[in-house]
C-alpha positions as CSV (number, residue, x, y, z in Angstrom):
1,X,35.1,37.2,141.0
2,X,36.4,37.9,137.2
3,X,38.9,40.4,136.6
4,X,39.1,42.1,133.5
5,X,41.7,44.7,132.7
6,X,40.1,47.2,130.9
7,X,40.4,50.9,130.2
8,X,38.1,53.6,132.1
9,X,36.9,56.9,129.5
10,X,38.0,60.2,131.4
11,X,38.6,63.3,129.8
12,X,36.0,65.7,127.8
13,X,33.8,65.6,125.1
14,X,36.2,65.3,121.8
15,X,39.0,65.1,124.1
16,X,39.1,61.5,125.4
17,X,41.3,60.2,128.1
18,X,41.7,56.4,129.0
19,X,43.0,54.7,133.1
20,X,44.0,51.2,132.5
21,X,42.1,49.2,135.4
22,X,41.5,46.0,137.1
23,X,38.1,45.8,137.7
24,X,35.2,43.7,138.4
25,X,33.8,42.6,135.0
26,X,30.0,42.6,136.7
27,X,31.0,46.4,136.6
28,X,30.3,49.1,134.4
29,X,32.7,50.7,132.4
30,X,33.2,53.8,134.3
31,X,32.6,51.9,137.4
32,X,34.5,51.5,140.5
33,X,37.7,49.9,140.3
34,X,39.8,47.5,141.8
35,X,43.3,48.8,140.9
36,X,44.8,51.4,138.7
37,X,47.4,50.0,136.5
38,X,48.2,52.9,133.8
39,X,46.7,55.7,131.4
40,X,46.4,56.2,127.6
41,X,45.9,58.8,125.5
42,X,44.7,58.0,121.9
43,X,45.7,61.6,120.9
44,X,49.3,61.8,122.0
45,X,51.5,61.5,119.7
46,X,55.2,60.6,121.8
47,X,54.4,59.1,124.7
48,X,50.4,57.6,124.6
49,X,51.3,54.9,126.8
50,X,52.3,54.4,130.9
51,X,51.8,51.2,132.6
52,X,53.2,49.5,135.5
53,X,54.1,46.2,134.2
54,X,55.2,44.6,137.4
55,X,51.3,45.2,138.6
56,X,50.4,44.2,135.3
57,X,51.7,40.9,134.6
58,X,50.8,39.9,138.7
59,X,46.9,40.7,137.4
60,X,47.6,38.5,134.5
61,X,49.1,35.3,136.2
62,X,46.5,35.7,138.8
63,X,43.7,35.1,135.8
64,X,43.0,38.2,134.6
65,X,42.1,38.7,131.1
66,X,42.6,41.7,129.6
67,X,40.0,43.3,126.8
68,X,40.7,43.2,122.9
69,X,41.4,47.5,123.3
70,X,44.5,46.7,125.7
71,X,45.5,43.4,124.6
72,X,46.8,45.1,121.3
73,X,48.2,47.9,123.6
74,X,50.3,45.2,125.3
75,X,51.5,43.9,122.0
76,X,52.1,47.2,120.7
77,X,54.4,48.0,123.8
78,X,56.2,44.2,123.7
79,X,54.1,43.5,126.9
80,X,53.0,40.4,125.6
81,X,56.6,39.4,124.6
82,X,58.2,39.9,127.6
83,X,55.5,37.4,129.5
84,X,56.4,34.6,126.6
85,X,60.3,35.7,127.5
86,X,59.9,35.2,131.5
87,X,57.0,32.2,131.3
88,X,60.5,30.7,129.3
89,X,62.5,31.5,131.7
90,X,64.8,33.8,130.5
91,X,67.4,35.9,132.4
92,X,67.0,39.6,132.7
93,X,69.8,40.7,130.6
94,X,69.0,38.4,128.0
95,X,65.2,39.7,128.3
96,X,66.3,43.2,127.9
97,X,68.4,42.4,124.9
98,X,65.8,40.4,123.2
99,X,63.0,43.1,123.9
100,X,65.7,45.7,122.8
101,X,66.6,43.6,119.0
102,X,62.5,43.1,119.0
103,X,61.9,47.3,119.3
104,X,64.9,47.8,116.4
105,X,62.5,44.9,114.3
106,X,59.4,46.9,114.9
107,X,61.2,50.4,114.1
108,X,62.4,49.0,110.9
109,X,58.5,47.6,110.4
110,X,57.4,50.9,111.2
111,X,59.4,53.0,108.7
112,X,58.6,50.4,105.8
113,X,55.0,51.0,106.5
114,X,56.0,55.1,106.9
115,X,57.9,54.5,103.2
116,X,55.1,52.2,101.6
117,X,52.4,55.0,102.6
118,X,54.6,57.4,101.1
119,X,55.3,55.8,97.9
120,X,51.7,55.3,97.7
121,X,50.7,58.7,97.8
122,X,53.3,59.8,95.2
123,X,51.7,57.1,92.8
124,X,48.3,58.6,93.5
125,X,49.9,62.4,92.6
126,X,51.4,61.2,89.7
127,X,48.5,58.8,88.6
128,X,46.4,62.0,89.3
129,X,48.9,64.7,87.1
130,X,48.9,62.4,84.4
131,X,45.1,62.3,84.5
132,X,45.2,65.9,84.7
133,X,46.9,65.7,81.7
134,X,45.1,63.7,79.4
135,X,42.3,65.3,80.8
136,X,44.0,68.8,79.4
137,X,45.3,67.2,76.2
138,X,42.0,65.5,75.1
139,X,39.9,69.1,76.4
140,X,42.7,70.9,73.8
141,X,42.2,68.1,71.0
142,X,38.2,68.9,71.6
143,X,39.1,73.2,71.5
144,X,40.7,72.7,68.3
145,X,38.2,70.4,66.9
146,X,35.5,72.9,67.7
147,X,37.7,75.3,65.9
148,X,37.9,73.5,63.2
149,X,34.4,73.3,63.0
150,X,33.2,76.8,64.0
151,X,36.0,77.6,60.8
152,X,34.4,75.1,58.9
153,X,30.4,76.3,59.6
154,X,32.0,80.2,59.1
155,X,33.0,79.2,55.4
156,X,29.8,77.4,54.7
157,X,27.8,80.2,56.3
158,X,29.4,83.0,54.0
159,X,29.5,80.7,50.7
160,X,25.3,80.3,51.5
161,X,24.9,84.2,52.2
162,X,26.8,84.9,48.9
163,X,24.6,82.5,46.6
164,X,21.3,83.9,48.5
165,X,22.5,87.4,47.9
166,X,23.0,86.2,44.0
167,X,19.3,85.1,44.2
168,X,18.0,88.1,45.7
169,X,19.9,90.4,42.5
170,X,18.6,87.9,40.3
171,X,15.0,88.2,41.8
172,X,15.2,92.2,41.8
173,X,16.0,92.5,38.3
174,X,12.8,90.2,37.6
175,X,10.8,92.2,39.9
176,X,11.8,95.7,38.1
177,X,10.7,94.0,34.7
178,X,7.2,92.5,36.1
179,X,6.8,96.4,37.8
180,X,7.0,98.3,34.9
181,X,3.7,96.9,33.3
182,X,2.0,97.0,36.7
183,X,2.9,100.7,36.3
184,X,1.0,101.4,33.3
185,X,-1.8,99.4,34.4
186,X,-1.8,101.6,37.3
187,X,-1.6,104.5,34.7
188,X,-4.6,103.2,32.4
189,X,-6.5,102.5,36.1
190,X,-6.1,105.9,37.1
191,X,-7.6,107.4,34.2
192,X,-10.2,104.6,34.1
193,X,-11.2,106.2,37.9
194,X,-10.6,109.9,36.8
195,X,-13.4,109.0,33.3
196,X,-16.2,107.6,35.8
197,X,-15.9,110.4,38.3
198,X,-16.7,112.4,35.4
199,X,-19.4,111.1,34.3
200,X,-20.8,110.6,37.9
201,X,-20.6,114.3,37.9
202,X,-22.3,115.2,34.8
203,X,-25.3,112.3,35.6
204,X,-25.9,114.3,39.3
205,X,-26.2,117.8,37.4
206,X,-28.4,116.2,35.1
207,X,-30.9,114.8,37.5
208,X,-30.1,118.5,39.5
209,X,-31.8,119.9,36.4
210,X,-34.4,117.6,36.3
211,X,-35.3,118.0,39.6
212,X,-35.6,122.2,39.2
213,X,-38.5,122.2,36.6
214,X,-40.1,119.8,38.9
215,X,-40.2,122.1,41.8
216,X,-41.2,124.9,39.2
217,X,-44.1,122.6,38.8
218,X,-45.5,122.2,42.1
219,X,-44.8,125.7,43.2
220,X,-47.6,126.4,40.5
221,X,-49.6,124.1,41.2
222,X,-49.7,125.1,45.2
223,X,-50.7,128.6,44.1
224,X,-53.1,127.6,42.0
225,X,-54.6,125.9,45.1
226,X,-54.0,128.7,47.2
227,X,-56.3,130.9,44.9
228,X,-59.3,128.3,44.4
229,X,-59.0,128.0,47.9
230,X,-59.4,132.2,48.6
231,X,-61.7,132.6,46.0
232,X,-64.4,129.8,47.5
233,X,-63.5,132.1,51.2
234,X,-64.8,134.9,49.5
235,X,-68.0,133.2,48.2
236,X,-68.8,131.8,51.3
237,X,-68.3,135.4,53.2
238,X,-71.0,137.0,50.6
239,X,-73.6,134.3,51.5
240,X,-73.6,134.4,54.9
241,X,-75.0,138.2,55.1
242,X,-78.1,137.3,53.3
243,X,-79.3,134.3,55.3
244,X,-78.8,136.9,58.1
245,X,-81.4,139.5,56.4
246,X,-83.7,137.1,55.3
247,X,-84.3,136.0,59.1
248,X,-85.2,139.1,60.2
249,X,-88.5,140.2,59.0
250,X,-89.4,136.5,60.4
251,X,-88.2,137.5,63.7
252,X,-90.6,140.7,63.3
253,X,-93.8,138.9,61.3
254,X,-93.3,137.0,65.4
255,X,-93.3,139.5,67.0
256,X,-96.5,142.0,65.6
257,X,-98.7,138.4,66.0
């Protein structure tokens, strides 16, 4: 059977918590286990680690192999170094003064790294401020070079509405000249207009006066009619009696036979 030392996920969602565990390596992760050997907790910040090292290093000179995760856990915590100290076959003391020197070495490591990070990120602010202020220089070379133009545009603006307004008082003067004739034919128009209406006017009471002698006419002439029309009434009225007499002594003659 392979042992494996691995760790074993507890804890919550978000919230993780690791056992450090011999185990079968036919096993799952979360499986049964053969031994528990330690805990660690990825978001503690003084003390992540706890491990029995005296159960530890047994697992490992049996054959154990540990798993990449807790094989840098042991070399973070100078596991590793003490095995290399005892497999030499150093003493004790001399292990605990070597493992002691070796902590001061990675204490010194660790606050160049701290002091390189830091350094770092006072480059980046001050990279970043000076960016900042080009960035702010060159947008205050572009405001005054947009002033400089809006200034420049504002001048040529007010020298073009000067000449047009010159133009337009030259062009008004013209037009008063050009108007006063158009006046005067407006005049001569006028009474052009006024001379025909005239003259339309005496042409209708002309053909008015025509027209009444005309009328006179035919009222005559439909009296006339009227009479030659009464007169041949009358004639007509006298003959009819006599055909009426005459038929009589007929009707009689008849009458004795």
């Amino acid at each position: 059977m392979a042992v494996k030392l691995r760790l074993k996920r507890m804890g919550r969602r978000k919230r993780p918590f690791y056992r450090l565990v011999a185990i079968d390596s036919r096993k799952r992760r979360d499986g049964a286990e053969i031994e528990r050997l330690g805990w660690f907790d990825p978001l503690h910040t003084d003390i992540a680690v706890e491990i029995k090292e005296d159960r530890v290093l047994h697992w490992l000179n049996q054959g154990a192999q540990p798993s990449e995760t807790v094989d840098n856990i042991f070399k973070e915590i100078g596991l590793n170094y003490k095995r290399h100290l005892i497999d030499e076959g150093k003493s004790e003391e001399e292990i605990a003064t070597l493992l002691t020197e070796w902590q001061a070495r990675q204490s010194e490591k660790k606050a160049a790294l701290a002091e390189k990070k830091a350094a770092k990120k006072k480059a980046a602010k001050v990279s970043g401020a000076e960016e900042t202020g080009k960035e702010d220089h060159e947008a205050g070379a572009e405001a005054d070079g947009n002033e400089q133009e809006e200034v420049a545009e504002s001048s040529q603006q007010e020298t073009e509405a000067a000449s047009s307004e010159e133009a337009e008082a030259s062009t008004g003067d013209t037009d008063t000249k050009e108007v006063e004739p158009e006046e005067g034919n407006q005049e001569a128009g006028e009474e052009n207009q006024e001379a025909g209406a005239e003259a339309m006017d005496s042409g209708q009471e002309e053909v008015a006066e025509n027209k009444e002698p005309v009328a006179e006419e035919v009222e005559v002439k439909a009296d006339e009619t009227a009479e030659e029309k009464a007169a041949s009434d009358e004639d007509t009225s006298k003959e009819a009696p006599e055909e009426e007499t005459s038929e009589e002594p007929v009707e009689e003659t008849k009458e004795e036979n």
